[in-house]
C-alpha positions in Angstrom: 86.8 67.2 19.6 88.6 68.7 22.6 92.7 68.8 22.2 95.1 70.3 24.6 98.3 71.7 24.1 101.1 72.1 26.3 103.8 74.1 25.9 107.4 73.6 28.4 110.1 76.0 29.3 110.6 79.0 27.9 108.0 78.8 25.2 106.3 81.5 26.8 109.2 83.4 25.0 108.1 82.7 21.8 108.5 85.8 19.3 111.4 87.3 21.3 114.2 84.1 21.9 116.4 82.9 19.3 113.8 84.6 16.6 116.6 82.4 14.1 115.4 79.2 15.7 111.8 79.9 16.5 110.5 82.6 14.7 109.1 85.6 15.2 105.6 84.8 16.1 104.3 84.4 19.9 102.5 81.8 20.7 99.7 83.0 21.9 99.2 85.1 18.8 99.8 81.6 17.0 97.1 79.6 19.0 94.4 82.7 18.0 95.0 81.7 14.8 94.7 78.0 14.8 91.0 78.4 17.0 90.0 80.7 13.5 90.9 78.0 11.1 89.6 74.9 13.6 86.4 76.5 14.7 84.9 73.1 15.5 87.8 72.0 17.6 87.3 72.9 20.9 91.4 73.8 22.2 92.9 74.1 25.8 96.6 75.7 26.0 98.5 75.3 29.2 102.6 76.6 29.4 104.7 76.4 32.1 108.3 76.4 33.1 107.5 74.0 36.0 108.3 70.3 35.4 105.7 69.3 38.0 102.9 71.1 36.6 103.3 69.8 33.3 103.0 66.6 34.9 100.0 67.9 36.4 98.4 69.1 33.1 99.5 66.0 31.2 97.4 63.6 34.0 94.3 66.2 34.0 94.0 66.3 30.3 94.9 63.3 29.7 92.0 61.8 30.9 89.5 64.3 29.3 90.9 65.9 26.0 91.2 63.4 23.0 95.0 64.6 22.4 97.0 65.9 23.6 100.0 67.7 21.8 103.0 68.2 23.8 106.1 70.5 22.9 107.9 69.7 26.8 110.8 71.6 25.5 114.2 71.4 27.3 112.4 68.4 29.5 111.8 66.4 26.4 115.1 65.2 27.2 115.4 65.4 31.2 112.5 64.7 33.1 111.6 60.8 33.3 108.3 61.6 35.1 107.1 63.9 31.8 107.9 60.2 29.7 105.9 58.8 32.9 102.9 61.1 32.4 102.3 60.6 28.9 102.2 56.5 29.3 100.4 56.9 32.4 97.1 58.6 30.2 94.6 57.0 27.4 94.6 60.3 25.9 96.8 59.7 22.4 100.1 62.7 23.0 101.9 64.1 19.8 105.1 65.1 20.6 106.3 68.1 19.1 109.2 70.1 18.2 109.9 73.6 16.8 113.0 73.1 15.9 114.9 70.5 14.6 116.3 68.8 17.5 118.2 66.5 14.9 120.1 69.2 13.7 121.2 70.8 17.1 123.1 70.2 20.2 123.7 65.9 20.6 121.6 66.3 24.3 118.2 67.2 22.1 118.5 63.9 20.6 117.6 61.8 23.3 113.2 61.7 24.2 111.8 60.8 27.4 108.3 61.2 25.0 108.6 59.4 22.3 108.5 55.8 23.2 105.2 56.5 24.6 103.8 58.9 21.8 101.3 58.5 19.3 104.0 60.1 17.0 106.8 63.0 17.2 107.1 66.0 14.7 109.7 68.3 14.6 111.5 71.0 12.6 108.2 72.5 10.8 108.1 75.6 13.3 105.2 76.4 14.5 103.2 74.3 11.7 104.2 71.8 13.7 101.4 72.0 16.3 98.8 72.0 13.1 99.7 68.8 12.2 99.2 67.6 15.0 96.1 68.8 15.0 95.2 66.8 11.4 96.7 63.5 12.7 93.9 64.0 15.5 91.5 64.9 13.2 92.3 62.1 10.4 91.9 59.4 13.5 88.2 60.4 14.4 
């Protein structure tokens, strides 16, 4: 099984911003960890702060991974042509949120994502991106 993940803007700062709202762990020292306890899963990681080449990413994986989990950050809720992506592929997408977007500023509320996602998690931290991982796993 091959699932990607991409990460949006500013999640390269992982560990150092808002430590209150996302923890003190990088990412990178996150995604080690998940390849230790899916050893079978084979896992591609892709961040950028670049709106087009998340769109980019989205269309290449999304017609060779077999999911795709998505945390587009700050463009969840701006960028029609992330929304556009993710119908555009047959790969399935989990959308998925650190935080709690529910519990923050009104803007987070709204997802150009989720109409087209296999489903959306959010709020779990960083746990988050593992299930993902078992709603992939439980569909094979």
């Amino acid at each position: 099984m091959k699932i990607a993940i991409i990460n949006g803007p500013n999640l390269n700062l992982l560990g150092k911003r808002e430590p209150d709202v996302y923890g003190n762990t990088t990412f990178e020292s996150y995604f080690e960890n998940l390849k230790k306890v899916y050893p079978t899963i084979e896992f591609e990681y892709f961040q950028s702060n670049i709106e087009g080449e998340i769109i980019s990413k989205i269309q290449e994986f999304g017609f060779s991974a077999d999911g795709i989990i998505l945390n587009a950050a700050a463009y969840t809720h701006t960028s029609v042509g992330i929304g556009d992506a993710v119908k555009a592929v047959p790969a399935p997408i989990v959308e998925v949120h650190i935080s709690n977007v529910y519990q923050r500023e009104d803007f987070r509320h709204e997802s150009h994502i989720s109409a087209h996602a296999m489903g959306v998690i959010v709020g779990f931290g960083l746990m988050g991106y593992e299930l993902a991982v078992r709603s992939f796993m439980d569909k094979t």
